[in-house]
N, CA, C and O atoms as a GROMACS GRO file, in nm:
protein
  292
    1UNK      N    1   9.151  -3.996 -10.308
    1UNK     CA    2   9.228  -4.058 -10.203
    1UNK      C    3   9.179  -4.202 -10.186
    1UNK      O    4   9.063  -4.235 -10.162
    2UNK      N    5   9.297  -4.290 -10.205
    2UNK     CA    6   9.255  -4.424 -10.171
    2UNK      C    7   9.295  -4.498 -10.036
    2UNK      O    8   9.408  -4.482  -9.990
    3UNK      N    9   9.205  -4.575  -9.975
    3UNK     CA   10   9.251  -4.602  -9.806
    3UNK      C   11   9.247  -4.723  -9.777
    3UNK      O   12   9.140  -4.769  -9.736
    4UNK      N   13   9.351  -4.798  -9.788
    4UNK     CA   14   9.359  -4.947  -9.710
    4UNK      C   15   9.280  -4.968  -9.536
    4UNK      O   16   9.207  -4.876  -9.500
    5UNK      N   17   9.293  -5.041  -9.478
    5UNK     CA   18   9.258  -5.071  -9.338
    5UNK      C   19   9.320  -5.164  -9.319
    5UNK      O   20   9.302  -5.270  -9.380
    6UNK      N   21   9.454  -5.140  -9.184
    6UNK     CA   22   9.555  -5.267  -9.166
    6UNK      C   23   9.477  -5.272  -9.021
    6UNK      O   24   9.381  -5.205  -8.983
    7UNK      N   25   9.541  -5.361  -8.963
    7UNK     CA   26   9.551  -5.432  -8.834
    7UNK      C   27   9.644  -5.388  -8.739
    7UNK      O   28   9.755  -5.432  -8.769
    8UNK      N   29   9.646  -5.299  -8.606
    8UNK     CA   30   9.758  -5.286  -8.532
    8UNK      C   31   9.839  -5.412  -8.486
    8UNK      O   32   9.773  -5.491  -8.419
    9UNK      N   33   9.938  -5.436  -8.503
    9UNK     CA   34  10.007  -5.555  -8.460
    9UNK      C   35   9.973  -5.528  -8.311
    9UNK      O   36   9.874  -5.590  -8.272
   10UNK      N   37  10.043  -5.439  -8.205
   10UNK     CA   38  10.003  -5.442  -8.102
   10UNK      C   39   9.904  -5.457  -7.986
   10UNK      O   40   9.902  -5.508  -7.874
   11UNK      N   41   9.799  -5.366  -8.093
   11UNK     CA   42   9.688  -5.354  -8.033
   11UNK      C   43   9.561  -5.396  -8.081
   11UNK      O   44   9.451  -5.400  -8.025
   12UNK      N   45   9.600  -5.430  -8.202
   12UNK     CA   46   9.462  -5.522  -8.253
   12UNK      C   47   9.378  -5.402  -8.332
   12UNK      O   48   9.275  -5.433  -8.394
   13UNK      N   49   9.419  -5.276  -8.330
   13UNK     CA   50   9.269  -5.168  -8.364
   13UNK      C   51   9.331  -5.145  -8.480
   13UNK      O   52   9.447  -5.173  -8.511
   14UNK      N   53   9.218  -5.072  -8.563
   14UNK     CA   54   9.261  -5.075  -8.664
   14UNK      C   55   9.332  -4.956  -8.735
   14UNK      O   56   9.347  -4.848  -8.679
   15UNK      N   57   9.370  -4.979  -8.847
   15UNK     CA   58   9.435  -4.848  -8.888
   15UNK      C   59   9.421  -4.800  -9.088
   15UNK      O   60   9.445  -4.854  -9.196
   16UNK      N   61   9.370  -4.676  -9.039
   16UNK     CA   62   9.377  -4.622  -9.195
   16UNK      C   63   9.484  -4.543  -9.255
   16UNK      O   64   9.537  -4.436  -9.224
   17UNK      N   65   9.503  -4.649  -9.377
   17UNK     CA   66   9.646  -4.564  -9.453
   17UNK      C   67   9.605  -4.497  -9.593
   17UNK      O   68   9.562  -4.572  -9.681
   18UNK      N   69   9.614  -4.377  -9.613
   18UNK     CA   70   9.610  -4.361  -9.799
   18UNK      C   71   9.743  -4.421  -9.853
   18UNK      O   72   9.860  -4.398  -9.821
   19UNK      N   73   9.681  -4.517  -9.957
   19UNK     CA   74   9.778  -4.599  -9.998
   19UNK      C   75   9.892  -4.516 -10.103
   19UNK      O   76   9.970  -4.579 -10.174
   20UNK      N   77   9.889  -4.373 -10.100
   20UNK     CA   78   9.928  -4.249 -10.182
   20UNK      C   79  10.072  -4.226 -10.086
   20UNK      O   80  10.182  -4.194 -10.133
   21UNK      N   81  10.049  -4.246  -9.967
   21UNK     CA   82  10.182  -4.181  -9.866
   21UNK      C   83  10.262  -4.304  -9.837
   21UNK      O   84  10.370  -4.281  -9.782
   22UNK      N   85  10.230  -4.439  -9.864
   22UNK     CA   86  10.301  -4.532  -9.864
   22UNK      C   87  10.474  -4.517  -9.890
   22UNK      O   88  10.533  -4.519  -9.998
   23UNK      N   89  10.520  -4.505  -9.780
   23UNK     CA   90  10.680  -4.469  -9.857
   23UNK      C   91  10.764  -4.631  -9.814
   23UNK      O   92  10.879  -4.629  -9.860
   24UNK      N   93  10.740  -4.732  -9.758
   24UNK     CA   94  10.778  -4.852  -9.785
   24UNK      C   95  10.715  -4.962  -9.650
   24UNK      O   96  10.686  -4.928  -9.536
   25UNK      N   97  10.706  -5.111  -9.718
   25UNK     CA   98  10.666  -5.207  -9.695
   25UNK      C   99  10.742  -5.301  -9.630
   25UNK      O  100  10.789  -5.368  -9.722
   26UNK      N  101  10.777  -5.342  -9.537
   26UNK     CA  102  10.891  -5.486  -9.490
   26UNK      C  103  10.818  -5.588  -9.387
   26UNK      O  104  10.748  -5.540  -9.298
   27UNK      N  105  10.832  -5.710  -9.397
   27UNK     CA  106  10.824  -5.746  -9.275
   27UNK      C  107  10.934  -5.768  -9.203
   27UNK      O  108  11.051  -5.756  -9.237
   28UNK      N  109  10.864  -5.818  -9.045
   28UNK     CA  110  10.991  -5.839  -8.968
   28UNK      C  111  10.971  -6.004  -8.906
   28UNK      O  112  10.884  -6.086  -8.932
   29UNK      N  113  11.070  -6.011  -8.829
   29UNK     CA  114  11.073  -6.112  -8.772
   29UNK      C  115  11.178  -6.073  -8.639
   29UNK      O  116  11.293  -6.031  -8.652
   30UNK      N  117  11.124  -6.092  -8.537
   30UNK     CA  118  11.149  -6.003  -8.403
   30UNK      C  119  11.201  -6.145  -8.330
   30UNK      O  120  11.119  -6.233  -8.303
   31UNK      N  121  11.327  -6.158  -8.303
   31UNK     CA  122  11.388  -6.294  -8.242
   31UNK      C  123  11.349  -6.264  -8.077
   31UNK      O  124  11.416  -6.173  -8.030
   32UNK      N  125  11.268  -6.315  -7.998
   32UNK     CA  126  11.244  -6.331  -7.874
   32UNK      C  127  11.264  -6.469  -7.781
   32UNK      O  128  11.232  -6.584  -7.811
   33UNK      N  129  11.339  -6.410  -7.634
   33UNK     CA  130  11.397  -6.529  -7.629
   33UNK      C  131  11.294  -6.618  -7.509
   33UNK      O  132  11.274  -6.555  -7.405
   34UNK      N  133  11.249  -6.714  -7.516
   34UNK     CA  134  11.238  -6.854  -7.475
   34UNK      C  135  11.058  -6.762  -7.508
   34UNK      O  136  10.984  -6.713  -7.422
   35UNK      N  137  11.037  -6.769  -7.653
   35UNK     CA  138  10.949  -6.723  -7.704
   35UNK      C  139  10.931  -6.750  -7.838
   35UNK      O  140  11.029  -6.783  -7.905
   36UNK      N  141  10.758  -6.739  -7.919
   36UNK     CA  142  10.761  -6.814  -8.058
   36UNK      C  143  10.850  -6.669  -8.090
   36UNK      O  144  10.850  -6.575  -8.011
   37UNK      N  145  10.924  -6.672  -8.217
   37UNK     CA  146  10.968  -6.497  -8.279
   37UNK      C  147  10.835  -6.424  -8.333
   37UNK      O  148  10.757  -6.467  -8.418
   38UNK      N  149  10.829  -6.334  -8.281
   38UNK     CA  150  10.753  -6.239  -8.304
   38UNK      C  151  10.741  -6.155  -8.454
   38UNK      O  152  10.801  -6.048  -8.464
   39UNK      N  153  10.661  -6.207  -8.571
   39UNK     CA  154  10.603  -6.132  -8.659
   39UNK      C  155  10.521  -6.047  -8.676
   39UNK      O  156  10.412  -6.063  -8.621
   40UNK      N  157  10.542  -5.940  -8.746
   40UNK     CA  158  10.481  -5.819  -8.795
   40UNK      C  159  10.519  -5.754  -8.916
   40UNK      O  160  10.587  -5.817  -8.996
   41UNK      N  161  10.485  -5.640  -8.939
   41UNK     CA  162  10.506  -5.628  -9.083
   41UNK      C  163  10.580  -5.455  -9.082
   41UNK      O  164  10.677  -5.479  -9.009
   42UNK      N  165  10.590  -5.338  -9.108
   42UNK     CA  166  10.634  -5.221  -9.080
   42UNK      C  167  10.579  -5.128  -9.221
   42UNK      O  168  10.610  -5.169  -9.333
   43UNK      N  169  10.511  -5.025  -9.208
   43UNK     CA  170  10.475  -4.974  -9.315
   43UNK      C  171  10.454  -4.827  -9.284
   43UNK      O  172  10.360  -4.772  -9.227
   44UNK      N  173  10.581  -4.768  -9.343
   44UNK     CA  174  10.603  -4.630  -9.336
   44UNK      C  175  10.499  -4.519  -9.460
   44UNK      O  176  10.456  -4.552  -9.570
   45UNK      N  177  10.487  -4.415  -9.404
   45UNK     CA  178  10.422  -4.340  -9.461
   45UNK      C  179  10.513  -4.203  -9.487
   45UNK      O  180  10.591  -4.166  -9.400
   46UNK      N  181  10.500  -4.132  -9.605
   46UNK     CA  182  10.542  -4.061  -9.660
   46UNK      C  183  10.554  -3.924  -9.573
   46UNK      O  184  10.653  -3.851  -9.577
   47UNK      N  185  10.422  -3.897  -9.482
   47UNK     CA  186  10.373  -3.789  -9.405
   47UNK      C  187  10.431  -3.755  -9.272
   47UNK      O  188  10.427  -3.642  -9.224
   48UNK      N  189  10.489  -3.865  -9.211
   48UNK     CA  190  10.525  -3.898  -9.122
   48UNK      C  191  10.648  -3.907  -9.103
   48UNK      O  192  10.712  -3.933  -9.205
   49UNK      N  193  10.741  -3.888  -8.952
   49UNK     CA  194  10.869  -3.908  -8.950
   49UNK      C  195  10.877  -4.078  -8.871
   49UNK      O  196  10.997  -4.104  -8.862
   50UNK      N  197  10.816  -4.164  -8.830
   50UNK     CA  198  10.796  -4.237  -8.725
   50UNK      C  199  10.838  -4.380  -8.699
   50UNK      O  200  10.815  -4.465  -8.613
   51UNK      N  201  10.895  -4.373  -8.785
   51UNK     CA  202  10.978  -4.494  -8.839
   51UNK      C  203  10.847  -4.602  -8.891
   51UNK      O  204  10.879  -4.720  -8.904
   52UNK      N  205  10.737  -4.574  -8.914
   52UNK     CA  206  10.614  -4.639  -8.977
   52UNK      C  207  10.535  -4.751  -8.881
   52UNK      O  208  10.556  -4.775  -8.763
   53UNK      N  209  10.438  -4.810  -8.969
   53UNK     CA  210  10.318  -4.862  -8.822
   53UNK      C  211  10.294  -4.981  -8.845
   53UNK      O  212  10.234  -5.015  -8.947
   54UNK      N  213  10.346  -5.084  -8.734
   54UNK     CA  214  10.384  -5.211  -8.715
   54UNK      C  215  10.255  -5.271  -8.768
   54UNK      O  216  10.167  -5.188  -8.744
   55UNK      N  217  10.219  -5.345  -8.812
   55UNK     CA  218  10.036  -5.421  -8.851
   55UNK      C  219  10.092  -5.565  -8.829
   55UNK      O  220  10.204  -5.612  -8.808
   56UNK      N  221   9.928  -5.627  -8.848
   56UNK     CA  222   9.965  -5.796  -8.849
   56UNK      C  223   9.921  -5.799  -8.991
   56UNK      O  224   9.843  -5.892  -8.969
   57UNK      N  225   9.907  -5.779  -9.101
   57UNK     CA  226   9.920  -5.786  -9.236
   57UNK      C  227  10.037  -5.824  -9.271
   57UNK      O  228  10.134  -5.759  -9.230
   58UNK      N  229  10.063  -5.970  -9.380
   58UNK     CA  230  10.187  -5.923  -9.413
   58UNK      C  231  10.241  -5.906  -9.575
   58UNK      O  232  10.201  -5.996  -9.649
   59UNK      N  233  10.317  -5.815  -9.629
   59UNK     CA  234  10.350  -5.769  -9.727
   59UNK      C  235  10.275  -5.791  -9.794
   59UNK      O  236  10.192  -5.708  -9.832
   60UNK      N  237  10.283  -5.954  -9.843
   60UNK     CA  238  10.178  -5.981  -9.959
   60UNK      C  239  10.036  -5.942  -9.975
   60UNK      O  240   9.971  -5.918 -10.076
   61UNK      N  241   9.997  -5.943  -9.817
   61UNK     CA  242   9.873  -5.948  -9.816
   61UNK      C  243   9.837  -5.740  -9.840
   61UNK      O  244   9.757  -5.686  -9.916
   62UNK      N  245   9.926  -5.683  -9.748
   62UNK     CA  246   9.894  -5.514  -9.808
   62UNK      C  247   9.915  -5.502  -9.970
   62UNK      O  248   9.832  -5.432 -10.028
   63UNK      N  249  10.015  -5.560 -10.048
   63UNK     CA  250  10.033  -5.530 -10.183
   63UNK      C  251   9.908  -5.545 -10.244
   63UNK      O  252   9.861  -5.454 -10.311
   64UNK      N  253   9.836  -5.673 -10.224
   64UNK     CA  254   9.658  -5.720 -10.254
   64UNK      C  255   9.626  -5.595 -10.218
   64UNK      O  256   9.634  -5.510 -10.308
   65UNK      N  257   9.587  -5.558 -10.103
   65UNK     CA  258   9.518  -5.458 -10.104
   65UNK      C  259   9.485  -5.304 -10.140
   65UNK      O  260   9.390  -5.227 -10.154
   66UNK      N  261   9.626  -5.310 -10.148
   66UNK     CA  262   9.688  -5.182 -10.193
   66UNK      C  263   9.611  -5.165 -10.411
   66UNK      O  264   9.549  -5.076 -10.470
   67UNK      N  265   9.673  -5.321 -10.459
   67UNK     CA  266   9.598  -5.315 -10.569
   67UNK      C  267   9.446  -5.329 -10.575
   67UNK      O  268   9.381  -5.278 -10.667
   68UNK      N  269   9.410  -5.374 -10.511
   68UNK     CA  270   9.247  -5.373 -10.492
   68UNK      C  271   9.210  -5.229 -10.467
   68UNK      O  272   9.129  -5.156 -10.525
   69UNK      N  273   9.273  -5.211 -10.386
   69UNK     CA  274   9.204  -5.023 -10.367
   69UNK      C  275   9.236  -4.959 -10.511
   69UNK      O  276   9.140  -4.910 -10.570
   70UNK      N  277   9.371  -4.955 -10.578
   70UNK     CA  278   9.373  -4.898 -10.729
   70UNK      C  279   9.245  -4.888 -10.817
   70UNK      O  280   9.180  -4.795 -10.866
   71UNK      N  281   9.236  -5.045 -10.818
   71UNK     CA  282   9.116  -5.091 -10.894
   71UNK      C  283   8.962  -5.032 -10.886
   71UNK      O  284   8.872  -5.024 -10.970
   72UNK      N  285   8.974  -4.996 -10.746
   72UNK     CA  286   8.818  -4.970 -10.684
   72UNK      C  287   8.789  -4.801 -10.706
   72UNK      O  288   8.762  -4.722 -10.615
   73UNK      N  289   8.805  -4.762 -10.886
   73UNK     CA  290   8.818  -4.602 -10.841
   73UNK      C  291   8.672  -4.538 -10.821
   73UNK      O  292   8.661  -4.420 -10.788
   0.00000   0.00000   0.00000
């Protein structure tokens, strides 16, 4: 089992994913009004029904990690 560590967008704590249940990656961009827009990223898991777990990582930066964990067997 391999395990990334993202960032809660919300809450700042952290979070462990096996990069195995990964079922998809997006970011967002959250239009808020008389506000900067709100970025985050969304990363669903295979295990889960939950519509997946918002982080401040974004895409590029989980794909890095995601291959770095491959690498690290």
């Amino acid at each position: 089992m391999k395990m990334i560590t993202l960032t809660s967008h919300n809450t700042n704590s952290l979070i462990y994913i096996n990069i195995d249940t990964i079922g998809h990656i997006y970011d967002v961009v959250k239009k808020v009004q008389y506000k900067a827009d709100e970025k985050y990223t969304k990363v669903g898991t295979t295990c889960h029904n939950n519509g997946g777990f918002e982080v401040a990582e974004d895409a590029k930066q989980i794909l890095k990690l995601i291959e770095k964990a491959k690498r690290n067997i």
